[in-house]
N, C-alpha and C positions, 0 to 999 in steps of 0.2 A: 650471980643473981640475975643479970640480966639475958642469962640463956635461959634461965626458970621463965622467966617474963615471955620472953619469944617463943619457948613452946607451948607456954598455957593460950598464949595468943593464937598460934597454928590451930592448937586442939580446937577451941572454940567456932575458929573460923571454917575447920574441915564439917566440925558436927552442925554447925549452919545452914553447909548446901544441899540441897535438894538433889540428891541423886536415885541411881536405882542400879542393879547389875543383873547380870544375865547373862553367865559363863556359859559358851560356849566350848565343843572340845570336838577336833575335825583328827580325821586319821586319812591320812592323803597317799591312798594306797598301800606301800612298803617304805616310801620313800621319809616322810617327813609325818610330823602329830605336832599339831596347832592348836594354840590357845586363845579363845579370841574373849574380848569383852566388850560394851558397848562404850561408851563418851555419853551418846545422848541419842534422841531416836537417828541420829545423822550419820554419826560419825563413830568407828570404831576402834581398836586398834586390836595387833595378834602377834604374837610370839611362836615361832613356827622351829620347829628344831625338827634338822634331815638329818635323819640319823643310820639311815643304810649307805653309809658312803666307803663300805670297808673296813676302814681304819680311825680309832677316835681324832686321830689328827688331823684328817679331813670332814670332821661334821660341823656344821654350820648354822650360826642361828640367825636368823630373820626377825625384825621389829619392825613392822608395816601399822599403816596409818589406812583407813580407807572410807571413801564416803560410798551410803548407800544411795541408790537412786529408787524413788516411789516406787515400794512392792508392789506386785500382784498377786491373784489367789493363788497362782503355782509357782512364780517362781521372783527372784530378787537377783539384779547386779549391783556389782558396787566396783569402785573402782579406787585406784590407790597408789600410795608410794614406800615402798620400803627401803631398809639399810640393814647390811649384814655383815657379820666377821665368821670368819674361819678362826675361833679362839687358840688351839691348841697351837696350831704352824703359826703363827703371829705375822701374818700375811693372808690376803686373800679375802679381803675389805671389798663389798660391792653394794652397788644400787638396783633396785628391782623399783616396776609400776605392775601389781600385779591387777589382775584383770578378772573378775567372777562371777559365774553365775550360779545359783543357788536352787536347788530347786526341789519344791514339794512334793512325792506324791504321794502321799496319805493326806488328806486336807483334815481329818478327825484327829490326827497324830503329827502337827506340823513341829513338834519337836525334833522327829528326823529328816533328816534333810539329805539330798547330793549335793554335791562342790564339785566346777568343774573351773580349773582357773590356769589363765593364760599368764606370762611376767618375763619382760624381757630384764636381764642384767644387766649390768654392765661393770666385770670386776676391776678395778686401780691396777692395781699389779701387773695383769697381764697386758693391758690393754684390752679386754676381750669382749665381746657382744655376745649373749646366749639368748635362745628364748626358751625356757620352762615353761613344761606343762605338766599341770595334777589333778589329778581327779580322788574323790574321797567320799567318806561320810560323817556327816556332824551331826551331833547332838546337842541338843541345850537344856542347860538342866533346870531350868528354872523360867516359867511363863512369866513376860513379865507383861500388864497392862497397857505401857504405854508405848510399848513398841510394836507398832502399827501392819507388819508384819506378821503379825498373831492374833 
């Protein structure tokens, strides 16, 4: 009975908040396809899965966190911090601050966008320092009003 209690409590408390969404979906060249959503006009987060790495045992997924900094009419950064696993190998655990800019240029169609984004890692395992680089295009499928960027 008192799990009935705590999720009717949950339920009530999620349908309370004031939210809004605005899925995003980036294809970062060959390399990786990103899912991003917002938090709030500020802050966003993205689930990023590289999937050209050969073999399934080396593909890797990415959960980054990242703040936007005041748009402009052509273009937007943001900046951020990720963490990633190599699921399949059960190794190969790392850290990313990935780094991006975004950019309009259709101003009548700023649903498409380019993505050009910098992120150094740093995997546990190896020891190792990398710096990625990807460039892409996103979409967003849905205008939202109170994201200031639009």
């Amino acid at each position: 009975m008192k799990s009935v209690k705590t999720f009717i409590t949950l339920v009530f408390i999620l349908f309370s908040l004031s939210c809004f969404s605005q899925v995003k979906v980036t294809s970062y060249s060959i390399y990786a396809i990103g899912v991003t959503a917002p938090f709030n006009d500020l802050f966003a987060g993205e689930v990023k899965v590289f999937t050209n790495q050969g073999q399934l045992k080396n593909t890797s997924i990415e959960f980054s966190g990242s703040y936007k900094f005041v748009p402009q009419p052509y273009h937007q950064f943001s900046a951020g911090l990720g963490f990633g696993l190599i699921p399949e190998s059960g190794e190969g655990a790392f850290f990313s601050a990935p780094l991006s800019l975004e950019i309009f240029p259709i101003q009548s169609f700023k649903q498409l966008s380019f993505v050009i984004e910098v992120a150094p890692e740093y995997y546990f395992n190896y020891e190792n320092l990398n710096l990625r680089h990807l460039w892409g295009i996103r979409y967003s499928f849905e205008k939202s009003t109170e994201n200031k960027a639009f």
